[in-house]
C-alpha positions as CSV (number, residue, x, y, z in Angstrom):
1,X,-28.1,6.4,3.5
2,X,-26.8,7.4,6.8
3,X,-23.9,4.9,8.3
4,X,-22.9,7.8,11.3
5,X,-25.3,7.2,13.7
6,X,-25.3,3.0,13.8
7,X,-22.2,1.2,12.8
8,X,-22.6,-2.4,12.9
9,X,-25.4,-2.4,15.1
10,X,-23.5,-0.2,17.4
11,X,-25.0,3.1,18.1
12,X,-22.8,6.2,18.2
13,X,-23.6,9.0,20.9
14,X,-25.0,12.4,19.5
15,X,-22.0,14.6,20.2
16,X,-20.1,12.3,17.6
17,X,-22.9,12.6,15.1
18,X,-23.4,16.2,15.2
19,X,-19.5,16.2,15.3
20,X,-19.5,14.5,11.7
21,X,-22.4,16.9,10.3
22,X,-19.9,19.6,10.9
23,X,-17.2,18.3,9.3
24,X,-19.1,17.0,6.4
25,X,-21.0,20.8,6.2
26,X,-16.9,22.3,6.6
27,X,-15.7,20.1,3.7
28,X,-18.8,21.8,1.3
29,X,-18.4,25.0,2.3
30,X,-14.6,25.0,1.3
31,X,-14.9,23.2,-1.7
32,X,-18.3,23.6,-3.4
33,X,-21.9,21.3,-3.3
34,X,-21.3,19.3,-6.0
35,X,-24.4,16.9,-4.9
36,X,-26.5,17.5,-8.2
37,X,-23.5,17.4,-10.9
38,X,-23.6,14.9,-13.6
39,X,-20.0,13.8,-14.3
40,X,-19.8,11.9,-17.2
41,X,-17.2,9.1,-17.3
42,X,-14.3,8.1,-19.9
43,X,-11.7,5.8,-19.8
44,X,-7.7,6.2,-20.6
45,X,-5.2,3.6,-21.0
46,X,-2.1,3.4,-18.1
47,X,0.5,2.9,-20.4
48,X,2.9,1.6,-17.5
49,X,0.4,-1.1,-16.9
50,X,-0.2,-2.1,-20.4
51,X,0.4,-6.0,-19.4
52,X,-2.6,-5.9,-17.5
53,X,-4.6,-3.9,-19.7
54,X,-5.5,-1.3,-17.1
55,X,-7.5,1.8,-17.9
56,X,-8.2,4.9,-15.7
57,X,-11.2,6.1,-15.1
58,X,-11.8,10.1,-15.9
59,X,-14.5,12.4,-16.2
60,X,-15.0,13.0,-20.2
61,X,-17.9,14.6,-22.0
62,X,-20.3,11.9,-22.7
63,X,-20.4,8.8,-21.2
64,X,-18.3,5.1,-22.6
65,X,-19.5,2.0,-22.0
66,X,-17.5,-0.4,-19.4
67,X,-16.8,-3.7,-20.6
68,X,-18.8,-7.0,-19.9
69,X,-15.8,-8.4,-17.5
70,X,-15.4,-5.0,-15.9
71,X,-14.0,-4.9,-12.5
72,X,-13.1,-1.6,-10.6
73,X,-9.9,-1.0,-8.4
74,X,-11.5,1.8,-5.9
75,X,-8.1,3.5,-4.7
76,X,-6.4,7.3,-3.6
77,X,-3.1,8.4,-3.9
78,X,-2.2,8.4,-0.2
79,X,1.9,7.7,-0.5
80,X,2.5,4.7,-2.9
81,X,1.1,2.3,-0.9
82,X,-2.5,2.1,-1.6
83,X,-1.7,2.4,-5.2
84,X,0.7,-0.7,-4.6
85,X,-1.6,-2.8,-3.5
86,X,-4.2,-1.5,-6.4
87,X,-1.9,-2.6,-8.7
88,X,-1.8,-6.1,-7.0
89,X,-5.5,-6.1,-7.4
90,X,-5.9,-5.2,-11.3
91,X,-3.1,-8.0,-11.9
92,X,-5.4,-10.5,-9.9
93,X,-8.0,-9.3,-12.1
94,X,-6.4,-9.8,-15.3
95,X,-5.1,-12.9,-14.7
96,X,-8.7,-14.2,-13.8
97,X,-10.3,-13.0,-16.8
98,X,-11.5,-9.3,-16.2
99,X,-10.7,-6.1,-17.4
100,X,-9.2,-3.9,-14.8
101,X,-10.6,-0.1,-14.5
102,X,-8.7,2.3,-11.9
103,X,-10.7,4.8,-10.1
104,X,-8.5,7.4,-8.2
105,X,-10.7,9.1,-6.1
106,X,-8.4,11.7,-5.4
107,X,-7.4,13.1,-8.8
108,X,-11.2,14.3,-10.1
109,X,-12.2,17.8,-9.8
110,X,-14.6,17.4,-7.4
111,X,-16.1,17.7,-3.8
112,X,-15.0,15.0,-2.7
113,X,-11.4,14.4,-4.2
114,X,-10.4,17.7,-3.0
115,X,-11.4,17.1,0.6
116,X,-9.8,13.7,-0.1
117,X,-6.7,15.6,-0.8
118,X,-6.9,18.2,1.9
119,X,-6.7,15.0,4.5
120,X,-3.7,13.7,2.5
121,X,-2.2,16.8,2.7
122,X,-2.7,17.0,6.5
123,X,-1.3,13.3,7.0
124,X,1.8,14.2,4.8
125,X,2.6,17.4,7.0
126,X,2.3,15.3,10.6
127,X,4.1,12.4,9.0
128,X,7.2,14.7,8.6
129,X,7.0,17.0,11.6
130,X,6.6,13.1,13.8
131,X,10.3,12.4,12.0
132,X,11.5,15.7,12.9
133,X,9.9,16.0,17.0
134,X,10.2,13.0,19.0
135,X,7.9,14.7,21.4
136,X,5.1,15.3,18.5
137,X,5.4,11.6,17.7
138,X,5.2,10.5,21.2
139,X,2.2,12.8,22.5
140,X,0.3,13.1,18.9
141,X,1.6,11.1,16.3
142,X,1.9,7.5,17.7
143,X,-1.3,7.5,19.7
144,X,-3.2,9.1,17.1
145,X,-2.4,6.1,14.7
146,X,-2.4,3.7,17.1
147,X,-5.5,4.4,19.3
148,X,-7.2,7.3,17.6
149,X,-8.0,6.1,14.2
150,X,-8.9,2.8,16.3
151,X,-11.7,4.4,17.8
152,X,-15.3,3.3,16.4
153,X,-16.0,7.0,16.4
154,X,-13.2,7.7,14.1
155,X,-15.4,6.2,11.5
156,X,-18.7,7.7,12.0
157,X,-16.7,11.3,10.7
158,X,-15.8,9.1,7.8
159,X,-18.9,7.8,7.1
160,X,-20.2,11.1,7.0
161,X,-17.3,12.8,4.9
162,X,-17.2,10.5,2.5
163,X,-21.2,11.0,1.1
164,X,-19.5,14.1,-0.7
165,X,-17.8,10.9,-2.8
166,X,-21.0,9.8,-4.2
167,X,-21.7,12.2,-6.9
168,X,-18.5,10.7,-9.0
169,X,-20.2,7.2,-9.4
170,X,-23.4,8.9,-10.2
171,X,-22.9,7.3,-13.9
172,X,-20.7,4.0,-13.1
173,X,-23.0,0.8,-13.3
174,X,-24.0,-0.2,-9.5
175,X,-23.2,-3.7,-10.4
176,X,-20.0,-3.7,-11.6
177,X,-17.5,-5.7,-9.4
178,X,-15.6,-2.9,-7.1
179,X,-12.3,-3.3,-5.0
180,X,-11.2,-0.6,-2.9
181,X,-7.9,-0.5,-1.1
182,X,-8.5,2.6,1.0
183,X,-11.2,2.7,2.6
184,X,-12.8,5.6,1.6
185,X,-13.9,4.7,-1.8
186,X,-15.1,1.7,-0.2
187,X,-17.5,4.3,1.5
188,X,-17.7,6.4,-1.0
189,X,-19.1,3.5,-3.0
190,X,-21.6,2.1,-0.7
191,X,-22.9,5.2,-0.1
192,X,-23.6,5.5,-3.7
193,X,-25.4,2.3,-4.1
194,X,-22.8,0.1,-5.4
195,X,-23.8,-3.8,-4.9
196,X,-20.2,-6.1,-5.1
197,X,-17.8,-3.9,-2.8
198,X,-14.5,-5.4,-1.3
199,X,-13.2,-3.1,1.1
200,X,-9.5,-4.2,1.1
201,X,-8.0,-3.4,4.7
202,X,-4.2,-3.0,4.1
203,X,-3.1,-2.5,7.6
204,X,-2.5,-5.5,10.2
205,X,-3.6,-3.3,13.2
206,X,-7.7,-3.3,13.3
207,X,-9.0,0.5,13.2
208,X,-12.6,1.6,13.2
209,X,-11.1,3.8,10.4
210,X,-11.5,1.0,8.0
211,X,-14.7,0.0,8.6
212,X,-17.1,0.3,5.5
213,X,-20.7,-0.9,6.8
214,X,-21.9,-2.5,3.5
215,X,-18.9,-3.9,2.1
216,X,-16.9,-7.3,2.4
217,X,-14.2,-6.7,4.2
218,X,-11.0,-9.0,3.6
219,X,-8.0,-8.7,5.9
220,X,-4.5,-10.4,5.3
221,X,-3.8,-11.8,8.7
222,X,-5.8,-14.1,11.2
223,X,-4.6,-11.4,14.0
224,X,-6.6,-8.7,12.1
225,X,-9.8,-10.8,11.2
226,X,-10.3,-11.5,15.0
227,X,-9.9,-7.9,16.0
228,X,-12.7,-6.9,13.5
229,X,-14.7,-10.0,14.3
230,X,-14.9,-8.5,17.8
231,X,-14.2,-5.0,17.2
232,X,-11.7,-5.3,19.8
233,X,-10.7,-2.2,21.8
234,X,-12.8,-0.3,19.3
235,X,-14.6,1.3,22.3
236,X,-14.4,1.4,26.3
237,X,-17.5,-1.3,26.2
238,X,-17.8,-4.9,24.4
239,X,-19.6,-4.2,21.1
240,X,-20.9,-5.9,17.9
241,X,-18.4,-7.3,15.8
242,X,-18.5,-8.0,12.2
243,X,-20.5,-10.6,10.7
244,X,-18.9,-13.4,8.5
245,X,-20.9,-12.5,5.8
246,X,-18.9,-9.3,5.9
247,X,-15.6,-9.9,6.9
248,X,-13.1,-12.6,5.3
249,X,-9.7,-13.4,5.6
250,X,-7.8,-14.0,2.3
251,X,-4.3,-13.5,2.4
252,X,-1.8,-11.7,1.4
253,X,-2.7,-8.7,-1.4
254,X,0.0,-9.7,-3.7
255,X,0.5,-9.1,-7.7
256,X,0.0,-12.1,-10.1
257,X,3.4,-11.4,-11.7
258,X,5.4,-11.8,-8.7
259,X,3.8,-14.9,-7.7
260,X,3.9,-17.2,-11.2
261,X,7.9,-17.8,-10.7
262,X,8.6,-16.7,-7.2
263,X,10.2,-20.1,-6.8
264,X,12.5,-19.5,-9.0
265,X,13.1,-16.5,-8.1
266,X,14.4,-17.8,-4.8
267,X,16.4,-20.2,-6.2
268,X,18.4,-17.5,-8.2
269,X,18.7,-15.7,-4.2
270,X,20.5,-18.6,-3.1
271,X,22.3,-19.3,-5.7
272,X,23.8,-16.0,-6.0
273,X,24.5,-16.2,-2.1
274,X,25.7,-19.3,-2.4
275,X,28.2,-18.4,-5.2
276,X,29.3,-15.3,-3.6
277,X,27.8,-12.5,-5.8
278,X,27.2,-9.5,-4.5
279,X,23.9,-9.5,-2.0
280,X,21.6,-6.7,-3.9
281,X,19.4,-4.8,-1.6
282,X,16.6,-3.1,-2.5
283,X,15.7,0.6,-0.6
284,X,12.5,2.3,-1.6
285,X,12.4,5.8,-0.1
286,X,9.3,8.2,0.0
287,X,8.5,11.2,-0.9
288,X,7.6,12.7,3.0
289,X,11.1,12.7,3.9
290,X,9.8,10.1,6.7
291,X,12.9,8.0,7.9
292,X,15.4,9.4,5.0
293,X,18.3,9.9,8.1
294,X,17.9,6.5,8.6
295,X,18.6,5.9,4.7
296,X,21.1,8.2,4.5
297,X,22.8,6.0,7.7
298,X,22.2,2.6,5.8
299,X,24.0,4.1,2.4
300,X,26.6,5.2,4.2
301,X,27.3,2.1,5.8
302,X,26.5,0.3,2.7
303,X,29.4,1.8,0.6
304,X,32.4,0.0,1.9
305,X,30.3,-3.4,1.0
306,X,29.3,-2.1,-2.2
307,X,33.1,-1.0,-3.0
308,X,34.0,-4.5,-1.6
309,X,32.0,-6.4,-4.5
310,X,29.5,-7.3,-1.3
311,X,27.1,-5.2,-2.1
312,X,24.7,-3.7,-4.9
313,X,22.3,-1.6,-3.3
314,X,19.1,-0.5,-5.5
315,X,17.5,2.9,-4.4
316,X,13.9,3.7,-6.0
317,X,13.2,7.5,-5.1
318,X,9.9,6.9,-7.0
319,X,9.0,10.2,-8.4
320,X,10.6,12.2,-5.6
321,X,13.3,14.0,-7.7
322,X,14.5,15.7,-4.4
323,X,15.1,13.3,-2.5
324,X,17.3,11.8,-4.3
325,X,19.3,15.4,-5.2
326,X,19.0,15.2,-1.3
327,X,21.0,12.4,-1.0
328,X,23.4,13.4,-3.6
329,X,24.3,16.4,-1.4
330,X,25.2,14.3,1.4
331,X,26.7,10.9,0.2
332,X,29.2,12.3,-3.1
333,X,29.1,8.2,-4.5
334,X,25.9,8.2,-4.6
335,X,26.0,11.2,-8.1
336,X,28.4,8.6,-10.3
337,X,25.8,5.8,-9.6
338,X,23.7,4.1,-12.0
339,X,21.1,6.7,-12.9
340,X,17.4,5.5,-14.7
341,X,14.9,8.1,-15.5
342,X,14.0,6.5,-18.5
343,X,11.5,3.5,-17.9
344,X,12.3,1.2,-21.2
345,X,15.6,2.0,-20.3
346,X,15.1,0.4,-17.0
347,X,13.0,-2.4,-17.7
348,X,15.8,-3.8,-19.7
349,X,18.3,-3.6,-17.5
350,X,15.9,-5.5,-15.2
351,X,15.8,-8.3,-17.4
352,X,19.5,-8.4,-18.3
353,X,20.0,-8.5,-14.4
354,X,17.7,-11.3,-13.8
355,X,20.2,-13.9,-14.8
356,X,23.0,-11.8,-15.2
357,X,25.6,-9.7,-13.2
358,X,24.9,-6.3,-11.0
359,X,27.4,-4.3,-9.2
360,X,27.5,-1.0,-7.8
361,X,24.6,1.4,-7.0
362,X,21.6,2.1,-8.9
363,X,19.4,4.8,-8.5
364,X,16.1,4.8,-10.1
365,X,13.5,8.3,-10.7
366,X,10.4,8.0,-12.7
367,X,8.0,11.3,-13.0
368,X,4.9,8.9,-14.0
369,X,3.4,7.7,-10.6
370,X,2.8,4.0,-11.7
371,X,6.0,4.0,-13.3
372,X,7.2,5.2,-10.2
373,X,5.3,3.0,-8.1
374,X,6.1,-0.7,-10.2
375,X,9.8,0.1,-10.4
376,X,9.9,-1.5,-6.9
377,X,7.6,-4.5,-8.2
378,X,10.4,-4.8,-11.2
379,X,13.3,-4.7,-8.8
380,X,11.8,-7.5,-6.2
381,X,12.1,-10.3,-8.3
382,X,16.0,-9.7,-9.0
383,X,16.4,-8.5,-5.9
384,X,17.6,-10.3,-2.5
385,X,17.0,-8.2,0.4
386,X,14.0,-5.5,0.3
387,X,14.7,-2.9,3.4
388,X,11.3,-1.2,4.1
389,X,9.2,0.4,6.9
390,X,6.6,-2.4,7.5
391,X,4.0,-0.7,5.9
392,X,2.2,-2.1,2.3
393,X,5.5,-3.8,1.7
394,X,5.8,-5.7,4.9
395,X,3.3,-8.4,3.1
396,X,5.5,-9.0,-0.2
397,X,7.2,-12.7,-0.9
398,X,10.7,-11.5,-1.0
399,X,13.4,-11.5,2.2
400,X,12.3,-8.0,4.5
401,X,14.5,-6.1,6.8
402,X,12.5,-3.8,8.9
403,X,13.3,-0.4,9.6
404,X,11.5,1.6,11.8
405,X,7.7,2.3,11.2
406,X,5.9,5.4,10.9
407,X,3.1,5.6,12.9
408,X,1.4,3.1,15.3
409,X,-0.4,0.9,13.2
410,X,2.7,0.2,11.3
411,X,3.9,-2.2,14.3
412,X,2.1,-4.9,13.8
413,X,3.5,-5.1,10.3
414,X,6.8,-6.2,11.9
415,X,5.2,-8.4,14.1
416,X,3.3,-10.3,11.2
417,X,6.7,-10.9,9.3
418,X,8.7,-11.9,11.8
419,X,6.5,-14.3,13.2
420,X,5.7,-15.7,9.4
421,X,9.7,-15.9,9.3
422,X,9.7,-14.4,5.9
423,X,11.4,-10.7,7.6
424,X,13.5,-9.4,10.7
425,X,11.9,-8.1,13.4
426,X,11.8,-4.2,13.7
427,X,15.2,-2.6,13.6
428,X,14.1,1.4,15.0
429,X,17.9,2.8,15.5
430,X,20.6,3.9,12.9
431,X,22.4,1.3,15.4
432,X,20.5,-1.5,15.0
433,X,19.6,-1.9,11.3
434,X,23.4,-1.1,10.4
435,X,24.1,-3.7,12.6
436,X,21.5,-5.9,10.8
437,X,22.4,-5.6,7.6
438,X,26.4,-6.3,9.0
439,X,24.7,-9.5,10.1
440,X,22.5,-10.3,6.7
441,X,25.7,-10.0,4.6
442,X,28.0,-12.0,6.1
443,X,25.5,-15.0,7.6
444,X,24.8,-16.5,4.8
445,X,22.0,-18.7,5.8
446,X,19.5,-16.0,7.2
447,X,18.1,-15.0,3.8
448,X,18.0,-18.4,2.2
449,X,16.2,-19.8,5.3
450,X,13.5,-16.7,4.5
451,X,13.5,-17.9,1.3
452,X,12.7,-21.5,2.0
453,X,10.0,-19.6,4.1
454,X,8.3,-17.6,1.1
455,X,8.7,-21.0,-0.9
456,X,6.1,-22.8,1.6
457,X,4.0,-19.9,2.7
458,X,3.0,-19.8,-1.6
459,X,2.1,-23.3,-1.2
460,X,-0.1,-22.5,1.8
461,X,-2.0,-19.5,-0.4
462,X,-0.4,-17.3,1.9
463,X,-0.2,-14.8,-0.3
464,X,-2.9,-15.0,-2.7
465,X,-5.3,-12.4,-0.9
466,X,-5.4,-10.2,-4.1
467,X,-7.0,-13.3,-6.3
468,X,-9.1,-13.7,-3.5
469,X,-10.5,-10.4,-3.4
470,X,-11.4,-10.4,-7.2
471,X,-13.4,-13.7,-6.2
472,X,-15.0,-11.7,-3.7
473,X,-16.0,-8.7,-5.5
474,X,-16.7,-11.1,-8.7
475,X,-19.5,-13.0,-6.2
476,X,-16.9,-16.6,-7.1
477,X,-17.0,-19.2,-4.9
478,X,-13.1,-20.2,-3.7
């Protein structure tokens, strides 16, 4: 089913088309026609995610029978966000009676995952060099993210690309409730005849390289649904929007575990403030090395506070070993720290945090991608302050402070938050974050009044998006 050559009604110009022939003909070329294989499909339990009873999807040799209640979390491995919010959608899932399966695009052996990989790799590589050249960031990176994925254009390539995605559903059930939360296996799925797709858009910043003709799209924010109700800026000329039938706004994408006591969660933030314990912080730092100066600024600055009592800052490194050897080699507290590798390990120091005492620093490394990736979840309960580039996280209930974003599309993150009142605005400088976080620790109404925020936004459904989505995919009425 060609989606290159109309998108929504709008018709794309033949240099574009033959523009995405090419690049889907490239992709074959370099990795193989897999078009006619038969890939059987399995299912293996994710032991980090037992407590929603999530199981991956592989290829095996003969084919296992989904469950009645199946519903499928569509997803790639593109940083940890995408699996984040993933995650958020098999809780959602769980908690409304279905049985979550995770399909990772990326991690087959096929066509498709390895030119989903090859494009990953590509991102990765500009993502670091835009850290490293401000000019590169100026002239390539930031316009590129901003305007040139925005383009409707952008997403007839796509479309086209992500055909070579079809022949790993060749033996999933077409019926099956299906969330994706990037949006190429929301292509990929369509294009393979799937019939209940969600195509979760992540970003607050409206790109044609979300659009997924076919599938339900579902946007957190009411700035995002009118710029893909109109398809704003999308194209030098007015076009066709997206239908209502095909666009929805929902909410926030947030796990059910961190809603069910959020507000008691808060209470235990301004309590502690209240009492004078030390203000824990949360930093999560990824693996591109995008931004880790400015980390390596806010731990420095951080150390006096946390010597002080002031302080316990919380560092996930995910499953970036070297970074955090990184730091070590340039901040000498940061090697007699707290140290988890060990998940059990960590999950019960979580709990004996959550109403007890923390001090110090703590850094925490997990080899195991969703162990990796739901540290942060485990921390953000127990946690006061998350610091983050407002990406993914920018959406989560727990007091933000922005640090500068990567990439255009990042901005209107910040903007979201700050206007929600449930963040700071965007803090781009060494300067200005230190300078934030100076201001975080010793005011100590800011964070309460962001928590009094989060407490009322819940009661709005402001962030239920990810229950929303399942309702979507699961054809449910709200």
């Amino acid at each position: 089913m060609d989606k290159s050559s109309v998108i929504f009604g709008n018709p794309i110009d033949n240099k574009t088309i033959k523009k995405a022939n090419k690049s889907k003909a490239k992709y074959q070329k370099r990795f193989g026609d897999d078009s006619n294989k038969d890939y059987k499909i399995g299912f293996k339990p994710i032991d980090t995610l037992d407590y929603i009873d999530a199981s991956n999807i592989v290829f095996a040799d003969e084919n296992q029978k989904f469950e009645d209640n199946a519903l499928i979390v569509g997803n790639i491995r593109m940083g940890f966000g995408h699996y984040r919010i993933s995650i958020a959608m098999a809780s959602a899932a769980k908690a409304l009676g279905y049985k979550p399966y995770w399909l990772d695009l990326a991690s087959f052996d096929a066509t498709g995952s390895k030119m989903i990989r090859h494009q990953n790799d590509m991102y990765s590589t500009a993502s670091r060099i835009s850290q490293k050249s401000k000019l590169f960031n100026k002239i390539v990176w930031e316009p590129l993210n901003s305007e040139g994925f925005k383009k409707i254009t952008y997403n007839a390539v796509d479309q086209k690309n992500s055909e070579l995605l079809t022949p790993i559903f060749r033996n999933i059930p077409k019926d099956i409730p299906y969330i994706a939360t990037h949006v190429w296996p929301s292509q990929g799925a369509i294009h393979a005849g799937m019939t209940h797709v969600v195509n979760a858009i992540p970003d607050n910043w409206p790109m044609g390289l979300h659009l997924s003709e076919g599938a339900i799209h579902t946007v957190q924010t009411p700035f995002a649904y009118l710029g893909y109700k109109m398809l704003n800026g999308f194209a030098k000329k007015p076009l066709n929007g997206l239908p209502e039938s095909e666009l929805k706004m929902t909410g926030c994408y947030i796990d059910h575990e961190l809603l069910v006591d959020l507000e008691n969660d808060n209470k235990r933030r301004k309590a502690r403030i209240a009492s004078g314990k030390p203000l824990r912080i949360l930093m999560t730092v990824g693996g591109a090395g995008a931004g880790f100066d400015m980390f390596l600024a806010m731990v420095k600055h951080l150390i006096p506070y946390v010597k002080q009592n002031k302080v316990a800052l919380f560092i996930n490194f995910g499953d970036h070993q070297h970074v955090y050897e990184k730091m070590c080699q340039n901040i000498k507290d940061i090697k007699t720290t707290n140290y988890f590798n060990q998940y059990d390990e960590f999950k019960k120091f979580v709990s004996s945090i959550k109403d007890g005492e923390a001090s110090g620093i703590y850094a925490i490394c997990n080899n195991d991608i969703f162990q990796a990736v739901y540290s942060t979840n485990l921390l953000m309960p127990v946690c006061d302050l998350l610091v983050t580039k407002p990406s993914e996280l920018a959406y989560y209930p727990i007091p933000k402070l922005f640090m500068r974003h990567i990439g255009g599309h990042e901005v209107y993150g910040a903007i979201n938050g700050r206007e929600y009142g449930d963040s700071t605005f965007e803090c781009p400088t060494k300067e200005s974050i230190n300078e934030m976080l100076d201001r975080l620790i010793s005011d100590k109404e800011i964070i309460p009044h962001m928590c009094d925020q989060i407490d009322e936004l819940k009661k709005q459904g402001h962030y239920d998006g990810a229950y929303e989505c399942v309702r979507l995919a699961a054809g449910l009425k709200k």
